[in-house]
C-alpha positions in Angstrom: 75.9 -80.2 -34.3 75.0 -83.0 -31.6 75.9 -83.0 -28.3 78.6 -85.3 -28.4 79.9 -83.4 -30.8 79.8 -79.7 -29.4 81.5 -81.4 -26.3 84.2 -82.6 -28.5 84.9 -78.9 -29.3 84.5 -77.2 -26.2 87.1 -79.7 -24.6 89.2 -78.7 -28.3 88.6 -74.8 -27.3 90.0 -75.8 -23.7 92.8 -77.6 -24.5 94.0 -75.2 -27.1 93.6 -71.5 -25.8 97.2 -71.0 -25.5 99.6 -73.2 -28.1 102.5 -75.6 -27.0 105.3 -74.1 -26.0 107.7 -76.2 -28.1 110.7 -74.8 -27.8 110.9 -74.3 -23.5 112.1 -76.9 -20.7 109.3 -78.3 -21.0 108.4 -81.6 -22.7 105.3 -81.6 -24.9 104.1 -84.5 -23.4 104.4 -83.5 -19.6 102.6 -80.1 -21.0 99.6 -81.8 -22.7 99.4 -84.1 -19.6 98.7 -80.8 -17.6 95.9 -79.8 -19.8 94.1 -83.3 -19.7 94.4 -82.9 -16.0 92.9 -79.0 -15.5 90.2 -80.6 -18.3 88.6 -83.3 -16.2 89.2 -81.1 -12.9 87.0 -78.7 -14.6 84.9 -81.2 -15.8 85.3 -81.0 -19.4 85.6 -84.5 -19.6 83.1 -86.0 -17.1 83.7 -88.9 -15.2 83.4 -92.5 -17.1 83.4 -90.7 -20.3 85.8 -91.9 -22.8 89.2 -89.5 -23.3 88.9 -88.6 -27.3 91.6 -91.3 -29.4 95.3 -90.4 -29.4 94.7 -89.8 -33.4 92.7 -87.2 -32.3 94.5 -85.7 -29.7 97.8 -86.0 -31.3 95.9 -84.1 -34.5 94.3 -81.3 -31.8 97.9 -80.5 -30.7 100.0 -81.0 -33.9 102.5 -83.8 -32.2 102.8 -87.3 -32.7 100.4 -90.2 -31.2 103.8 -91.4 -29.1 103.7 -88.2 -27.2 99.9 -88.4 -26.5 100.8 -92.1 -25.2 103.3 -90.6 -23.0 100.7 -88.0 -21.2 98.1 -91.0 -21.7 100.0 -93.4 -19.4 101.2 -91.1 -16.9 97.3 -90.2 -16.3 96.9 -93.6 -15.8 99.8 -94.3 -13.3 98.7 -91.1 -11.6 94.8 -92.7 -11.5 93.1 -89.5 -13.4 92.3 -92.3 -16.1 91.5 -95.8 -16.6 91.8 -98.4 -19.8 89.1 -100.3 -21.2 90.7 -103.2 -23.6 88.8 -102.5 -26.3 86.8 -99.7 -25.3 89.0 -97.1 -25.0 90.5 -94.8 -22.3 87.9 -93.4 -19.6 88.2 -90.7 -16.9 88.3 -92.3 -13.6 86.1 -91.0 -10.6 88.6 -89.0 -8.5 90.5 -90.4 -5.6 89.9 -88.8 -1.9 93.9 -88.4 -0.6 93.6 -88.9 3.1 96.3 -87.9 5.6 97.0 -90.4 7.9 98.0 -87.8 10.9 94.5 -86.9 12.3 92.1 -88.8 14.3 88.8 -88.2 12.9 85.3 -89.7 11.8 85.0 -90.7 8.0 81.8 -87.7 8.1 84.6 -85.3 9.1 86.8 -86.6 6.8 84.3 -86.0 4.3 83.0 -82.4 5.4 86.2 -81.2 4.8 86.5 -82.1 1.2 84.1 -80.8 0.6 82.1 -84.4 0.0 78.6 -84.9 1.7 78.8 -88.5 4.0 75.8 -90.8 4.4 75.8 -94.2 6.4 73.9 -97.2 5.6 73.4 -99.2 8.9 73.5 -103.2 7.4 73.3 -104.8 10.9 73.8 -103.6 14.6 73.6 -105.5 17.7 74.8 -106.5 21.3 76.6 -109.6 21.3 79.5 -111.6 23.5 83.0 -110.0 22.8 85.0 -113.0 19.8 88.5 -113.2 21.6 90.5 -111.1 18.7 87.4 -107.7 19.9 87.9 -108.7 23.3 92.1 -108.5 23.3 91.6 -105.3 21.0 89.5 -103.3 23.8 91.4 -104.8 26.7 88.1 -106.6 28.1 87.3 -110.0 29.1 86.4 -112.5 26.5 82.6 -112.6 26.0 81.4 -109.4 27.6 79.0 -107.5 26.0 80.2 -105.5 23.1 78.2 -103.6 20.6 78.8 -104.2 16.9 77.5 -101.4 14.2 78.2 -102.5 10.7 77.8 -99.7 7.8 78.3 -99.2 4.5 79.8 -95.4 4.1 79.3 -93.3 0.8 80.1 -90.0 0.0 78.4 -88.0 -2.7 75.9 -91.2 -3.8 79.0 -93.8 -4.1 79.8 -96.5 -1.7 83.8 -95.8 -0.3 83.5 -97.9 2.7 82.3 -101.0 4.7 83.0 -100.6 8.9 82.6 -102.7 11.2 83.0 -101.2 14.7 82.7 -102.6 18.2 82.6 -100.6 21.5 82.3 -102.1 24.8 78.2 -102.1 25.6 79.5 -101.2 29.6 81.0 -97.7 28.4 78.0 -96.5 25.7 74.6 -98.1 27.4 71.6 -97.4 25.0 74.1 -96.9 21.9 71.3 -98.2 19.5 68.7 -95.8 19.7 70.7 -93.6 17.7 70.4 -93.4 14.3 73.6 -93.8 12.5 71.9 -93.8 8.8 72.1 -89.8 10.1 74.4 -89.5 13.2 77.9 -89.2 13.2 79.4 -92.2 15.5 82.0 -89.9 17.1 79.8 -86.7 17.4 77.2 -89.1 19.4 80.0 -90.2 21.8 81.3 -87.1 22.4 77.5 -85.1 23.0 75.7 -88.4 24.5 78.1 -90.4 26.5 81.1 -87.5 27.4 83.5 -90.1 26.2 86.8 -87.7 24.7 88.8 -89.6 21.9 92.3 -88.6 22.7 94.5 -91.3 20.2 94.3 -94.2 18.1 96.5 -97.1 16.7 96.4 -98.6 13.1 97.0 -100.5 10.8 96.4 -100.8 6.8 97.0 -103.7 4.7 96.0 -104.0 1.5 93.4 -106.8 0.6 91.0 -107.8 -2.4 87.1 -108.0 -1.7 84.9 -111.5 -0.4 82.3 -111.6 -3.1 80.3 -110.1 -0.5 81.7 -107.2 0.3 82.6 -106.8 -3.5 78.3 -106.6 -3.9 78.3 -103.4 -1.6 80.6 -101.4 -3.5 79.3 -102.5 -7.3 83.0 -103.9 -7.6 84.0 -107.4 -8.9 85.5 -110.2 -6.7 89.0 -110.1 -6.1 88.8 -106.1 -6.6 91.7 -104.2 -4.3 90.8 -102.7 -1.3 92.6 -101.0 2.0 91.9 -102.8 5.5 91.9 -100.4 8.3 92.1 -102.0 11.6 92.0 -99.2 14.2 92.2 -99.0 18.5 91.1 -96.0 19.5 91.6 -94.7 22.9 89.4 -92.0 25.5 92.0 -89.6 27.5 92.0 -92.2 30.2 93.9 -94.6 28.2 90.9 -96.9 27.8 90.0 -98.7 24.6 86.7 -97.5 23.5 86.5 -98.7 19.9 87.8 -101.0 17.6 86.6 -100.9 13.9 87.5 -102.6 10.6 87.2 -100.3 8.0 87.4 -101.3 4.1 88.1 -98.8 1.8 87.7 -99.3 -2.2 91.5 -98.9 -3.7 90.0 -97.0 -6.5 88.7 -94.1 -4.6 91.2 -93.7 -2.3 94.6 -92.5 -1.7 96.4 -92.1 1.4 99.2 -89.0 2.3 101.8 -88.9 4.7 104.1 -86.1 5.8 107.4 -87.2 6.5 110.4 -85.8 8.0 114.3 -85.9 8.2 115.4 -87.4 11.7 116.6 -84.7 13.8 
């Protein structure tokens, strides 16, 4: 037996240890949808490999090829898999959900699932504050501002490009640090004493320069989230503004929301 081939079964094995329950609440294809998803979460299906055909599937569970469709699409919807025209149906890399409440670096964000953050530094300088960087930190046009641009992955794959800007008068000396290793935030807080207290922002979603597509291994015209934060020191004073892009098929954003009171 090849490899492809003993993986075919162990999925088989995986998906099959306990039958459909075909007479419960339950429909079959919400309940094979379940079992594709605790598949690839255990990695029985890696990512970028192809899902076996609905024939197959609708032969491994004794139902119909329209029920398969059913679980097929909703995995879709739901981003665990992606169509190929053509090719087939592939398991998509998983999406990071981020919750939108907490004010912290994208290395935190990272650490806590679990997801080991690296930075790429593309270009850094000191240059005159544009008018749009200089209204966002509440500074004269054309003082001096540094700009760190970086290209973010997490676990070997690019998931964002940043663009930050902090007023040179506040963080003298900001690059000798190296942020291919150094967390941006940690280094303000240790180095300079400088407390982030709040931020403001704003996501829109855009589609990628043929630039920016390059760094991510992404097409042209591919979706992406714009971040466009103002964050603020205890004092109330603007200390960074950044422009973060964020590949829409990695990531997913949550919110908690409430009834009014």
């Amino acid at each position: 037996m090849g490899r492809a081939e003993a993986e075919r079964e162990a999925l088989k094995r995986f998906l099959l240890q306990e039958p459909l329950d075909r007479d419960g609440p339950v429909p079959l294809h919400e309940q094979i949808r379940e079992r594709l998803v605790r598949a690839i979460q255990a990695a029985h299906i890696p990512v970028h490999r192809r899902l076996p055909s609905e024939r197959l599937l609708a032969e491994w569970f004794g139902v119909n090829r329209l029920t398969v469709r059913q679980a097929v699409q909703e995995l879709i919807r739901q981003g665990y898999l992606y169509a190929r025209p053509g090719k087939g149906t592939f398991v998509a890399q998983v999406r990071v959900h981020q919750p939108l409440q907490w004010l912290t670096s994208f290395t935190e964000d990272m650490a806590a699932r679990g997801m080991k953050a690296s930075s790429r530094v593309l270009g850094q300088r000191v240059l005159p504050a544009p008018p749009e960087v200089a209204q966002r930190l509440g500074i004269e046009v054309g003082a001096e501002v540094v700009q760190l641009e970086r290209l973010r992955p997490a676990d070997g794959g690019p998931m964002a490009l940043e663009t930050a800007y902090l007023p040179h008068a506040r963080c003298p000396g900001l690059l000798s640090f190296d942020f291919s290793r150094l967390s941006l935030y940690e280094v303000l807080r240790k180095h300079y004493g400088l407390r982030l207290d709040r931020a403001e922002q704003v996501i829109r979603v855009v589609v990628l320069s043929a630039r920016e597509a390059r760094w991510f291994g992404l097409p042209a015209g591919s979706p992406a989230f714009l971040f466009e934060r103002v964050t603020f020191l205890e004092s109330g004073e603007a200390i960074e503004f950044v422009r973060s892009l964020y590949r829409g098929d990695r990531y997913a954003f949550q919110v908690h929301l409430f009834t009014p009171k």
